[in-house]
PLY file of the C-alpha trace (Angstrom):
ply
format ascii 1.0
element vertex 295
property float x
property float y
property float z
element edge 294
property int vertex1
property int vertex2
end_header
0.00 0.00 0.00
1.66 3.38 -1.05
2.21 6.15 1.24
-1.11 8.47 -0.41
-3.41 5.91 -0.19
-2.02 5.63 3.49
-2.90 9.38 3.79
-5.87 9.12 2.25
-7.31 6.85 4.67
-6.33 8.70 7.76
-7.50 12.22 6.25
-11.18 10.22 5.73
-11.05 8.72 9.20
-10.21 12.03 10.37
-12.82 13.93 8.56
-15.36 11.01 9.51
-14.34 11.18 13.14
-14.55 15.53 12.94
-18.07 14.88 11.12
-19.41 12.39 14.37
-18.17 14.87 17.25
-19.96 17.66 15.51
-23.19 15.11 14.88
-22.81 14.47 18.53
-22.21 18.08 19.73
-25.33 18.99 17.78
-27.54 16.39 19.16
-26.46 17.15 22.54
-26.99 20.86 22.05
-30.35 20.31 20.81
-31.82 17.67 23.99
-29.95 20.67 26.26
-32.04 23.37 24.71
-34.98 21.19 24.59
-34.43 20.50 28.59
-34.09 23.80 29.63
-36.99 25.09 27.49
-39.05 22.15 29.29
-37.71 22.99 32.32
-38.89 26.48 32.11
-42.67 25.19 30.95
-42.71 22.97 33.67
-41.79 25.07 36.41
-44.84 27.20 37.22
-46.85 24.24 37.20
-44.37 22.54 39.74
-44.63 25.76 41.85
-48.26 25.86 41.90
-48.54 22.18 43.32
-45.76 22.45 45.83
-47.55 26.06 46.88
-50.98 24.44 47.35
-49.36 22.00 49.99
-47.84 24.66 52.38
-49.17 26.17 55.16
-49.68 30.13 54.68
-46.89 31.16 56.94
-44.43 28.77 55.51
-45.67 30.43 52.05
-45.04 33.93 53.00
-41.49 33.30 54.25
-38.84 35.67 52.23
-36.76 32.81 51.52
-39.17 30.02 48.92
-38.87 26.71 50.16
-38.99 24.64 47.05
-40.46 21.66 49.07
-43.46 21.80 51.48
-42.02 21.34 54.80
-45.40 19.84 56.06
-48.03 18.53 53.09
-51.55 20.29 53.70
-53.78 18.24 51.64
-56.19 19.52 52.99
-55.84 22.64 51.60
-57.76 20.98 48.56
-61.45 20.10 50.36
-61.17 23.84 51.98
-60.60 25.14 48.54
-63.01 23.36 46.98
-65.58 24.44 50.23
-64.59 27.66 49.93
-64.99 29.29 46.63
-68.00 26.58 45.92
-66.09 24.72 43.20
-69.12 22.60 42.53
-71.66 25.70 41.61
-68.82 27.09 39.19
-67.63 23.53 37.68
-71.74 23.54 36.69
-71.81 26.78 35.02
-68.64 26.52 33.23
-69.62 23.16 32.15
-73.27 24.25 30.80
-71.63 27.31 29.17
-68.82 25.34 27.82
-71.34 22.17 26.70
-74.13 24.03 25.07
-72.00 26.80 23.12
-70.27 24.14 21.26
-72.63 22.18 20.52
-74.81 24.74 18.63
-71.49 26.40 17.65
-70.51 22.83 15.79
-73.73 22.84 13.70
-72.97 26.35 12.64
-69.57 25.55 11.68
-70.72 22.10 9.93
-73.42 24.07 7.97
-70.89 26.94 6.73
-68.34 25.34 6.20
-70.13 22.93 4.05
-71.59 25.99 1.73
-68.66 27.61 1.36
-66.45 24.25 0.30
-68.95 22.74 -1.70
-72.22 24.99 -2.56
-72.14 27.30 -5.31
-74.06 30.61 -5.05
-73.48 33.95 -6.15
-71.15 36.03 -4.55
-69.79 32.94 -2.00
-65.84 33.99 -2.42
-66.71 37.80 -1.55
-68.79 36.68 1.25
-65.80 34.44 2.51
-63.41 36.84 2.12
-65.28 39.75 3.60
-65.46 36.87 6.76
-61.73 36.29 7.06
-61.29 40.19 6.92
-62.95 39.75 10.41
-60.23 37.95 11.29
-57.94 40.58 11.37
-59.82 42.71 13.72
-59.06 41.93 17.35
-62.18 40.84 19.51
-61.47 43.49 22.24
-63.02 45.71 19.91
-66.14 43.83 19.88
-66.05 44.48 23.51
-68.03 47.20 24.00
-70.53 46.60 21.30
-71.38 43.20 22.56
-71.94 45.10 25.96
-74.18 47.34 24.45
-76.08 44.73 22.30
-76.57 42.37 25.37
-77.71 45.45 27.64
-80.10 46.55 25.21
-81.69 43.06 24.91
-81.63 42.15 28.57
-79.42 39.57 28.47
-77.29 40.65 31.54
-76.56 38.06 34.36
-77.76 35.30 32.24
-76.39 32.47 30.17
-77.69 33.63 27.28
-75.59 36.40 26.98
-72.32 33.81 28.15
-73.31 31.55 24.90
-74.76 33.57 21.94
-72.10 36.21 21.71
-69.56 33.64 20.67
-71.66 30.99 18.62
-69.78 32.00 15.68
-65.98 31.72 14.69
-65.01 32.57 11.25
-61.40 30.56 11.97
-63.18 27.22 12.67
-65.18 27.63 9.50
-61.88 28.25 7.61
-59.83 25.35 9.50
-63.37 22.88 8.74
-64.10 24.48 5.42
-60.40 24.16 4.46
-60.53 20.13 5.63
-64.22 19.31 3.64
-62.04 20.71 0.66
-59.57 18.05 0.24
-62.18 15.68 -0.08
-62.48 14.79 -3.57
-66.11 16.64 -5.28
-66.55 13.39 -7.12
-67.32 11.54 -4.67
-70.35 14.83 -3.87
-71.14 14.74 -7.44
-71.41 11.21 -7.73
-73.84 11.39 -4.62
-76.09 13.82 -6.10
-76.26 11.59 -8.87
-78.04 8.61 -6.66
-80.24 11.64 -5.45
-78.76 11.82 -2.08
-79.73 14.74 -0.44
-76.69 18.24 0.70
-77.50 16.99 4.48
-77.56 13.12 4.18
-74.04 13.17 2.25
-73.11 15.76 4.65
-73.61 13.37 7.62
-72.51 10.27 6.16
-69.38 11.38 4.46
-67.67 14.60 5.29
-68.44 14.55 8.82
-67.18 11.04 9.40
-63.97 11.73 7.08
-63.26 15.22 8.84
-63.23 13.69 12.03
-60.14 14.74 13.47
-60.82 18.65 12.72
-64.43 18.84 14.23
-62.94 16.84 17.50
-59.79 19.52 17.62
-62.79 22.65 17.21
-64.80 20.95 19.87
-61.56 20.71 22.22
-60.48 24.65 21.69
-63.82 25.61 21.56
-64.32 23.83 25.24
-61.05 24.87 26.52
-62.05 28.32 25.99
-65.12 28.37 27.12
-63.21 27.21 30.52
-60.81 29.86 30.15
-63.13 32.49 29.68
-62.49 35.82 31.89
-62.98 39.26 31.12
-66.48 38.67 29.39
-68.02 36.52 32.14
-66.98 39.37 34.45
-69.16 41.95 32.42
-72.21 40.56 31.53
-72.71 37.61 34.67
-70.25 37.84 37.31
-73.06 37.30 39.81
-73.39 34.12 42.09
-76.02 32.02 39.98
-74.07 32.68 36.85
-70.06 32.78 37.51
-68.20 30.99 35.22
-64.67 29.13 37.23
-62.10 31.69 36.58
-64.28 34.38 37.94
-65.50 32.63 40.86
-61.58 32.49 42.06
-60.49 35.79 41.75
-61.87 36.70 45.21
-63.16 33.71 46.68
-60.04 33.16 48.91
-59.66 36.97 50.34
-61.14 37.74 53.90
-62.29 40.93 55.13
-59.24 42.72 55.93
-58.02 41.65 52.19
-55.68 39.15 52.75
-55.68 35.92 50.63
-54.95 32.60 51.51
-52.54 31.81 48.71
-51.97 28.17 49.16
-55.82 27.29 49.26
-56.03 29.62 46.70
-53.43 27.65 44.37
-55.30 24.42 45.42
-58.32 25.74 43.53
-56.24 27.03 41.01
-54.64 22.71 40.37
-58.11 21.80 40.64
-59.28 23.79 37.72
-56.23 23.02 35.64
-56.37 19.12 35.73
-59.05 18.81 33.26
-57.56 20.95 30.79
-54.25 19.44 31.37
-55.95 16.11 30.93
-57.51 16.61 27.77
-54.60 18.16 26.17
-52.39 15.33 27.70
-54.61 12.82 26.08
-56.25 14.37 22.96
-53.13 16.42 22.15
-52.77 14.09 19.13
-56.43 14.83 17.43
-55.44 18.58 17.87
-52.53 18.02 15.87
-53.77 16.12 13.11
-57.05 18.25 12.79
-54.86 21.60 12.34
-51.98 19.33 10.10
-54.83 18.83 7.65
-56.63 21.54 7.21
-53.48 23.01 6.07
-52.89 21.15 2.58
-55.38 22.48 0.27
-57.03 25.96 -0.23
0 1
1 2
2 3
3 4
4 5
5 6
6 7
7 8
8 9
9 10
10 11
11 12
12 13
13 14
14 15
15 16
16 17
17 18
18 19
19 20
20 21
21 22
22 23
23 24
24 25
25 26
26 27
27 28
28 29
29 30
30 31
31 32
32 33
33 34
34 35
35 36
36 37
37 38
38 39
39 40
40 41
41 42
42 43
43 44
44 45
45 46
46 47
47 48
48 49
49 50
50 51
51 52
52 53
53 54
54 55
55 56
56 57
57 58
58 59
59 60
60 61
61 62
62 63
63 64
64 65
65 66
66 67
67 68
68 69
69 70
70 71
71 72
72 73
73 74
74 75
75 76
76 77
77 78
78 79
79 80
80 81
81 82
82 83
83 84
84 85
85 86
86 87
87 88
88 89
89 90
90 91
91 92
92 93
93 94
94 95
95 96
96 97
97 98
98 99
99 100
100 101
101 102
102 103
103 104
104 105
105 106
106 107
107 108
108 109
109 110
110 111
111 112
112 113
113 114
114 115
115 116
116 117
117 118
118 119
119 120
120 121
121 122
122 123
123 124
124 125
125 126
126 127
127 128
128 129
129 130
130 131
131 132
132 133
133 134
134 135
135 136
136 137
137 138
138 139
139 140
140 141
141 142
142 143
143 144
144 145
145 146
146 147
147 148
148 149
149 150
150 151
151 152
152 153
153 154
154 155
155 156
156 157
157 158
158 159
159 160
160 161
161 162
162 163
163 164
164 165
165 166
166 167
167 168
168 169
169 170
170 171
171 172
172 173
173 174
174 175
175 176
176 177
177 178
178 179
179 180
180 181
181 182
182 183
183 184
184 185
185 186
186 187
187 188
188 189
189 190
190 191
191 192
192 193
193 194
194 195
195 196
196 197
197 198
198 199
199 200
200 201
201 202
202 203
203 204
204 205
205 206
206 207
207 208
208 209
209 210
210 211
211 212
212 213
213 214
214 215
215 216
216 217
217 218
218 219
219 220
220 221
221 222
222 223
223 224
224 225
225 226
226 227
227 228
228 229
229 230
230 231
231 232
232 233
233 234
234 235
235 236
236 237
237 238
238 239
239 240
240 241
241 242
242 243
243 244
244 245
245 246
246 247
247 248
248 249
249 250
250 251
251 252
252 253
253 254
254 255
255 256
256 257
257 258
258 259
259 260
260 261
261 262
262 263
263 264
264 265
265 266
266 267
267 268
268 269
269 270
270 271
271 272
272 273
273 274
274 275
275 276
276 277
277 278
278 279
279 280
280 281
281 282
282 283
283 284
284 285
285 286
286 287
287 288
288 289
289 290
290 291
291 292
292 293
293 294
């Protein structure tokens, strides 16, 4: 073997070796990042269980103790006494139930006219709809006040449900999903004489699946997360939605708060959301992935 070839075979084992450390330098820099970003995520939600364990004078200490020294579980049953947890669950959960159900058959029906119905002046209509989209719903604010006042709709659920019936983005995501599906298969069902509403149900519905279940998750989780509109129009007893009913729940006369029974509420309202994103993260995913494709 000649002395080049020699060389040549060290310079590619070097280059080879160079290549790996940098591979494994990259790899490692990337799981680093991707710890410390989770790291950061998971750290308020850490805090908030470890504060809804400690007794109040062990929270107020100026020095954070980043373990309970003595576990208050019971913190959870007072916090669930206190701001009456089982009222507001009810309310957030009829709210929540009933707005996307009727919102879902408004955003079947649209969606369906504007993807596969033809009638004059349908692109200008949809347009002029995603122009809406640009306009940021705190403007609507004060008009929805006025509307609601004017109709008598304060402290009631009526006003907690109608208001937001509509969402031109869940038509789009729905309308842009009922698109990919191929219009032979609608033409070839008008053809047998089946009817807008029966192919409707027994096609698109079933085969945009994944998109109606992510709407009816976002549409539920903000219904639950719902604050500064509640607080307007029904921020009385018989009506508070859950995020309302703990803003003062927890402060006694002379305006302290109870912080750690006050984070106990607090975890109890999170673990539903965090269980239905935990589990359903994936239909989220794939109802957003494709709705993206065609349009």
């Amino acid at each position: 073997m000649s002395t080049t070839t020699v060389m040549q075979e060290r310079d590619i084992k070097q280059r080879t070796f160079i290549q790996n450390v940098f591979k494994a330098l990259g790899k490692t820099g990337t799981y680093a990042f991707l710890l410390i970003m989770a790291l950061i995520i998971l750290f308020p939600f850490y805090w908030m269980i470890i504060s809804s364990l400690k007794t109040l004078p062990e929270y107020r200490q100026a020095i954070p103790t980043f373990w309970p020294r003595e576990i208050m579980w019971g913190n959870y049953s007072e916090a669930f006494k206190t701001a009456n947890l089982g009222d507001l669950f009810m309310n957030t959960l009829y709210v929540g139930v009933v707005s996307t159900l009727v919102s879902l058959v408004i955003t079947v029906l649209s969606a369906f006219a504007f993807a596969r119905l033809e009638f004059k002046g349908k692109e200008t209509l949809f347009g002029a709809l995603l122009a809406t989209m640009m306009i940021p719903g705190e403007l609507f604010t004060i008009t929805n006040y006025i509307t609601v006042n004017q109709l008598n709709w304060m402290h009631t659920f009526t006003a907690l449900i109608v208001p937001f019936l509509v969402s031109v983005f869940y038509i789009y995501l729905l309308r842009q999903n009922f698109m990919q599906i191929p219009n032979e298969l609608y033409l070839a069902a008008k053809v047998d004489g089946t009817s807008d509403l029966k192919y409707l149900w027994k096609v698109m519905i079933p085969l945009a699946l994944p998109t109606l279940i992510s709407i009816t998750i976002l549409k539920m989780m903000g219904a639950w997360n719902s604050y500064i509109w509640p607080k307007l129009v029904a921020n009385d007893p018989a009506h508070q939605m859950i995020t309302n009913g703990l803003r003062n729940a927890f402060t006694d006369t002379t305006g302290q708060a109870n912080y750690p029974v006050q984070m106990a509420a607090v975890a109890i309202v999170s673990a539903p959301l965090f269980l239905v994103f935990l589990f359903l993260r994936k239909y989220i995913m794939q109802g957003v992935s494709r709705s993206g494709i065609k349009g």
